[in-house]
C-alpha positions in Angstrom: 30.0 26.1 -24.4 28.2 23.0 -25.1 28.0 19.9 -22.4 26.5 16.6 -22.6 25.0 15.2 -19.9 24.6 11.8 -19.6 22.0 10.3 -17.1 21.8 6.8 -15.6 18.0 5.9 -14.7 14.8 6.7 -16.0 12.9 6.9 -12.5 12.9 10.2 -10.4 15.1 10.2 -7.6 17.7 12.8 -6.0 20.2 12.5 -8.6 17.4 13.3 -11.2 16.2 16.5 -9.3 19.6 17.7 -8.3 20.5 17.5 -12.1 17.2 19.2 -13.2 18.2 22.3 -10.4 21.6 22.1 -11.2 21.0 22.6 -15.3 18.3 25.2 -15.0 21.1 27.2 -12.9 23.4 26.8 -15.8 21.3 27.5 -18.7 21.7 31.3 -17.8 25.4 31.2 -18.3 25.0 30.8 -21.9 25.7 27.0 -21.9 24.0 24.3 -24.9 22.4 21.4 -22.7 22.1 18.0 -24.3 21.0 15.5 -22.4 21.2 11.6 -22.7 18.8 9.7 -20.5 16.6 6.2 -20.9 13.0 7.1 -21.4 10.5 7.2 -18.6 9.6 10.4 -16.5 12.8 11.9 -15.7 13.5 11.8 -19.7 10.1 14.1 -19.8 11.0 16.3 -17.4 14.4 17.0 -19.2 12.7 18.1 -22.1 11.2 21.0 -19.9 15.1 21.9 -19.5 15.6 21.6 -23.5 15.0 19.6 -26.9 18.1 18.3 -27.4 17.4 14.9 -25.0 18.4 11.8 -27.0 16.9 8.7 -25.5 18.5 5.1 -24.9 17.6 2.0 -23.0 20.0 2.3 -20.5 23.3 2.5 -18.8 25.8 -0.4 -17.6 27.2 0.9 -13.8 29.9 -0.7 -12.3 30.0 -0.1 -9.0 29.5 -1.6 -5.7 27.4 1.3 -3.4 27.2 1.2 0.3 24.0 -1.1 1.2 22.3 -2.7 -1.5 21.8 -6.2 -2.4 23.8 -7.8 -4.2 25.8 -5.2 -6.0 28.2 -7.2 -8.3 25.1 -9.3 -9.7 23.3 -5.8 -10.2 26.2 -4.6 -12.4 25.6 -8.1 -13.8 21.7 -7.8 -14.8 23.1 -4.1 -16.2 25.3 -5.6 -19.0 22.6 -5.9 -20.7 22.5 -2.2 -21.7 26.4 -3.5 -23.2 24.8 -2.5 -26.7 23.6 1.1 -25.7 27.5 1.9 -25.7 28.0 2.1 -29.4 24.8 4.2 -29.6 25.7 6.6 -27.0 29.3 6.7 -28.5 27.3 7.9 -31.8 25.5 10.8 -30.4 28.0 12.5 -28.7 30.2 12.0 -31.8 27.1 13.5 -33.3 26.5 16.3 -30.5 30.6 16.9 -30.4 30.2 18.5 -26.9 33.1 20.4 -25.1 32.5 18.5 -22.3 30.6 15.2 -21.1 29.3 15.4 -17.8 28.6 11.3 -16.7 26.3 11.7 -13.8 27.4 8.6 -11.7 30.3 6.8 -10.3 29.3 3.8 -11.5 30.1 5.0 -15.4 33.4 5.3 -15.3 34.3 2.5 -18.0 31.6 4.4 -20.7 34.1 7.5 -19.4 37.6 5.9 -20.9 35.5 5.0 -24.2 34.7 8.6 -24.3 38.1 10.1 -23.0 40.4 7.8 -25.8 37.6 9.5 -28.5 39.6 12.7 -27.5 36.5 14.2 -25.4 37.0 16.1 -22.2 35.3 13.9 -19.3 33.8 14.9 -15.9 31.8 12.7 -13.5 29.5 13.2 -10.8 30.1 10.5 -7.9 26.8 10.4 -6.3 27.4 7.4 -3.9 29.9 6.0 -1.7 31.3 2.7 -3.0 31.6 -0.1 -0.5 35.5 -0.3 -0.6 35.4 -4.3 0.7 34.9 -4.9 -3.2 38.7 -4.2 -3.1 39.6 -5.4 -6.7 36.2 -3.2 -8.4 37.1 0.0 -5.8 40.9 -0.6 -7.5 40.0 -0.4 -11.0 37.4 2.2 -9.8 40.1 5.1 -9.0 42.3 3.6 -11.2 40.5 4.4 -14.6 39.1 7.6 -13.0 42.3 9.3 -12.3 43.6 8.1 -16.1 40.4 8.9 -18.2 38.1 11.3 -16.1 39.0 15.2 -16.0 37.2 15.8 -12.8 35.3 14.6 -10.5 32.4 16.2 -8.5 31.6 14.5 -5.4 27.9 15.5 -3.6 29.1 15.2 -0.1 32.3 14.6 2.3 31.1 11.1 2.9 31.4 10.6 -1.1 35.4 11.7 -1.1 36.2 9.9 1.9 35.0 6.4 0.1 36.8 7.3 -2.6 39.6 8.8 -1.2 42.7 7.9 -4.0 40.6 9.8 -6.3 42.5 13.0 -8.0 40.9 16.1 -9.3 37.3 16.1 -7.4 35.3 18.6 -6.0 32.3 18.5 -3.7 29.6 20.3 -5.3 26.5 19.4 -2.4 23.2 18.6 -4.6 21.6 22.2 -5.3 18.1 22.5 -4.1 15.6 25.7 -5.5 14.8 27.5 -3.0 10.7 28.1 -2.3 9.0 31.3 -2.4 6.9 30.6 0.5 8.7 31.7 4.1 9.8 28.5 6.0 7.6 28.2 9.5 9.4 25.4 11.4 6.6 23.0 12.8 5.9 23.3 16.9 4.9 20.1 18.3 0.7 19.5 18.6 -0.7 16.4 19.7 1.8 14.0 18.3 5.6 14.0 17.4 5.5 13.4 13.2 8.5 11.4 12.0 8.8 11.2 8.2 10.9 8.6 5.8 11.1 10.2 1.8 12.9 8.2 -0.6 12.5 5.5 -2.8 12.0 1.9 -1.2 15.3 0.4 -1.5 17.3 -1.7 1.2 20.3 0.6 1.3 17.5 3.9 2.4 16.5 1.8 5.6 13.2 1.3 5.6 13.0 -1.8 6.7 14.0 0.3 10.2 11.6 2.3 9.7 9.3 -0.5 10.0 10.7 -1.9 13.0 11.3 1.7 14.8 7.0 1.6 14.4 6.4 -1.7 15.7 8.9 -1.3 18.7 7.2 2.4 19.2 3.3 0.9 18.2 2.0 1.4 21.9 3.5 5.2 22.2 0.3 7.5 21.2 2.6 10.2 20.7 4.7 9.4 17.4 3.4 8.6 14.1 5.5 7.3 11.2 5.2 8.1 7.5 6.4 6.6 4.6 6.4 8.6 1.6 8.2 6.7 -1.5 7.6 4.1 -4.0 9.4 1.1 -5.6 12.0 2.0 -8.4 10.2 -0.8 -10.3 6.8 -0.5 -11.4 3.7 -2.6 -10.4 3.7 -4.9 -13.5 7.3 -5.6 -13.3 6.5 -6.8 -9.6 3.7 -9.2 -11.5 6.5 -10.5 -13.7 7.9 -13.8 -13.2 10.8 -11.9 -13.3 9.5 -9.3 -10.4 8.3 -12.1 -8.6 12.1 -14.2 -8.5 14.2 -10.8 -7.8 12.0 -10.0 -4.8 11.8 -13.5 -3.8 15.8 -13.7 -4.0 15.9 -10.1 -2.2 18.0 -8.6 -5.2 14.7 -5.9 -5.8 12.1 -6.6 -3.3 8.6 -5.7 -3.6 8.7 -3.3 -0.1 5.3 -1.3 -1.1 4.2 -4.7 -0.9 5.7 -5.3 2.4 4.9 -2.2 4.2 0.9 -2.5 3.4 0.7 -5.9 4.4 3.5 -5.3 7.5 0.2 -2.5 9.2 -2.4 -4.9 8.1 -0.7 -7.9 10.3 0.5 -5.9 13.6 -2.6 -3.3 13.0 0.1 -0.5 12.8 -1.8 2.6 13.5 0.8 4.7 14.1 2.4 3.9 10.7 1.1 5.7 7.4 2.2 4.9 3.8 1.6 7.4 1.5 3.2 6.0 -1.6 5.0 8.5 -4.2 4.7 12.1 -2.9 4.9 15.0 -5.6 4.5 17.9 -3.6 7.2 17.5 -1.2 6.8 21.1 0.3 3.4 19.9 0.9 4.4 17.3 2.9 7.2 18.9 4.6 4.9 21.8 6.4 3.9 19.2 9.3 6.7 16.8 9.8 8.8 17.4 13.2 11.5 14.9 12.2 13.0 13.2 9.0 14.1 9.7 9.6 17.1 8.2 7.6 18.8 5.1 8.9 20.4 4.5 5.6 22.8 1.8 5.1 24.7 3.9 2.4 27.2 5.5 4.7 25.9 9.2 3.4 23.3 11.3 3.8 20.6 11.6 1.1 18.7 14.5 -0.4 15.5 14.4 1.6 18.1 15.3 4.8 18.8 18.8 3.3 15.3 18.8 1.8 13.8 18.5 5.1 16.6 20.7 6.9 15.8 23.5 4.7 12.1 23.8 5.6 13.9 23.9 9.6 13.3 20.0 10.0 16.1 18.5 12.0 16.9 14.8 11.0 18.1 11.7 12.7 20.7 9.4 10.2 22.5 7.0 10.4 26.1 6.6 9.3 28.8 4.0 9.3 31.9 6.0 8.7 31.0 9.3 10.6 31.7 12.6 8.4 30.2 16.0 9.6 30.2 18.1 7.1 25.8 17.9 6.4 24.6 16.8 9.2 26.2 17.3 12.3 25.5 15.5 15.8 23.4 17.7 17.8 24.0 20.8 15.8 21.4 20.1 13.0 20.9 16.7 13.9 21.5 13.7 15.2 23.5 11.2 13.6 23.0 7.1 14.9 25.1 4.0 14.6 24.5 2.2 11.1 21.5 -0.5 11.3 20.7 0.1 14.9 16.5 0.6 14.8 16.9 0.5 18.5 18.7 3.4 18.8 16.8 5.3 16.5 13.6 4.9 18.7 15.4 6.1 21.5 16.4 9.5 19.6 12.9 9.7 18.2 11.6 9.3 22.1 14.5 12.3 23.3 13.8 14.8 20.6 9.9 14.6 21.0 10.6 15.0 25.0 12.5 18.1 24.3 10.9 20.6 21.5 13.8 23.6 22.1 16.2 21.4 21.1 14.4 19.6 18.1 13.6 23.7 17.4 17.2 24.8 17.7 18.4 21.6 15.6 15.7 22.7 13.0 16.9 26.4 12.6 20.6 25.4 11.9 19.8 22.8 9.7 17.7 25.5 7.4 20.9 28.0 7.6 23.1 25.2 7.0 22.0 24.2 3.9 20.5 27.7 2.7 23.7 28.1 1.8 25.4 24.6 1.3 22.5 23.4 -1.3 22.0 26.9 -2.8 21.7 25.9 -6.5 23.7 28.7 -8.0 25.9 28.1 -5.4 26.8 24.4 -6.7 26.1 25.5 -10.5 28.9 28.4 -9.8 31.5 25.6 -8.7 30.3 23.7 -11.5 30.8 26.3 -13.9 34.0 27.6 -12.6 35.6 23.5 -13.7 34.1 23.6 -16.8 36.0 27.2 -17.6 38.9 25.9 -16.4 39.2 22.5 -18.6 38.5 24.3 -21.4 41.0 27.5 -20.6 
């Protein structure tokens, strides 16, 4: 069996890890891995998975995600990868995989290019779309439920914004288990509330920087940021850099953050940029923060949640199905910093519950994000598109 996998971005993120996890899972049951991926760091680390990665400049996505700025004039600013079509057209002509595996939502037009070539087409719908973009979410399901063969969705949040979508799956991101036996943190001298992902509007951490300047004068609760900027230093020296963070369309929030402590002498807030080791990390943190404006939960939840750290989200359209209030976590109104602080304040006043919340959420997703668990389901679509 040979699949194609076609990836969207060239920084790492949780769609790049949960793709790395996912194909190492795979590559024991006997399947060719190709990859197709714009150059950077993730492209690297897919050659550790196997040679056959061919590199482009990028991807145009469509798509209108929960959260971010200015979506349609993002999709905009991506046409300019139009040109990358006809040279990803010509590799998997060249490759002439049983399968193409797009791995986001936001490909779906590259999918009916691919489907009328006479290939068999799957797509991994990482995100939920903001369905106020009413005409894009109607050419959205549309041309998936004519051109794609399946869909995998990562969560229940995922199906529910898509929810006139055929064929589709929920295959929750795989995490790779550690070796090293999980010892769920017991609370010191100071509660330790941690935000891990990249620095983007639609994670929330502009509420993370509120939640520590409402919270500055409480001696008990440090905040840290772990994450970059998708874009790189010199792109933020750019005249370009400098007019998409001045418009708010990418701003410069590493920038932000550093000069955000500086001016409110923020001692209870530390920034510790990207993080590689992220069991490191993890092995003194009482609670993840996420008061995303995606309407999902992201990968550091069940990250964290494995290594027994409870989290506190924030979702607009309530699903259960990862986090679940006062079970494994606690889930907040969308936007609402205020509220935040105030379940910060009652899980550091009461450790058997922020204990108890932190055992279920490491046997919850032992077994949701197990990654031959989600490489199993995977597997099992692939054998059936082909039988």
């Amino acid at each position: 069996m040979r699949i194609l996998y076609i990836h969207h971005n060239s920084h790492t993120g949780g769609a790049s890890n949960s793709l790395k996890y996912l194909l190492e899972s795979l590559k024991s049951k006997n399947i060719e891995i190709h990859i197709i991926s714009p150059g950077g760091k993730v492209f690297n680390n897919f050659l550790n998975i196997t040679n056959k990665v061919y590199e482009i400049k990028g991807i145009p996505l469509f798509q209108a995600t929960c959260g971010t700025n200015f979506p349609l004039i993002r999709s905009l600013i991506s046409l300019r990868h139009l040109s990358q079509y006809k040279i990803i057209t010509d590799i998997v002509k060249k490759v002439n995989p049983d399968i193409v595996h797009l791995n986001e939502i936001g490909q779906f037009f590259l999918a009916k290019r691919l489907k009328k070539l006479g290939f068999k087409v799957v797509l991994h719908s990482r995100v939920a779309i903001n369905r106020s973009y009413k005409i894009l979410t109607y050419f959205t399901e549309k041309i998936i439920n004519k051109y794609i063969d399946y869909v995998f969705a990562i969560d229940g949040s995922v199906v529910k914004s898509i929810y006139n979508v055929k064929n589709i799956k929920i295959v929750y991101n795989p995490i790779k288990p550690s070796t090293k036996k999980i010892k769920i943190p017991k609370k010191k001298n100071k509660i330790k509330c941690l935000f891990l992902a990249n620095l983007l509007k639609q994670k929330g951490v502009i509420n993370i920087i509120k939640s520590a300047i409402r919270l500055k004068n409480n001696k008990n609760i440090v905040f840290y940021i772990a994450g970059s900027n998708v874009r790189s230093n010199s792109f933020y020296n750019s005249f370009l850099g400098h007019f998409l963070d001045f418009t708010g369309i990418y701003p410069d929030y590493q920038k932000l953050i550093i000069n955000t402590i500086k001016q409110n002498n923020l001692t209870n807030l530390k920034f510790l940029g990207q993080v590689e080791n992220i069991e490191y990390i993890f092995k003194d943190i009482h609670i993840l923060l996420l008061p995303t404006l995606m309407n999902e939960p992201s990968r550091s939840v069940f990250e964290a949640g494995y290594h027994g750290i409870p989290s506190i989200i924030s979702l607009k359209d309530v699903v259960e199905d990862v986090v679940e209030h006062n079970y494994n976590g606690i889930i907040i109104k969308e936007n609402d910093f205020k509220n935040m602080c105030e379940s910060i304040l009652y899980l550091s006043q009461n450790e058997n519950l922020r204990l108890k919340l932190g055992n279920n959420s490491s046997k919850r997703f032992n077994k949701l994000n197990n990654h031959k668990r989600s490489a199993r389901l995977v597997y099992s679509v692939y054998k059936k598109l082909l039988n």
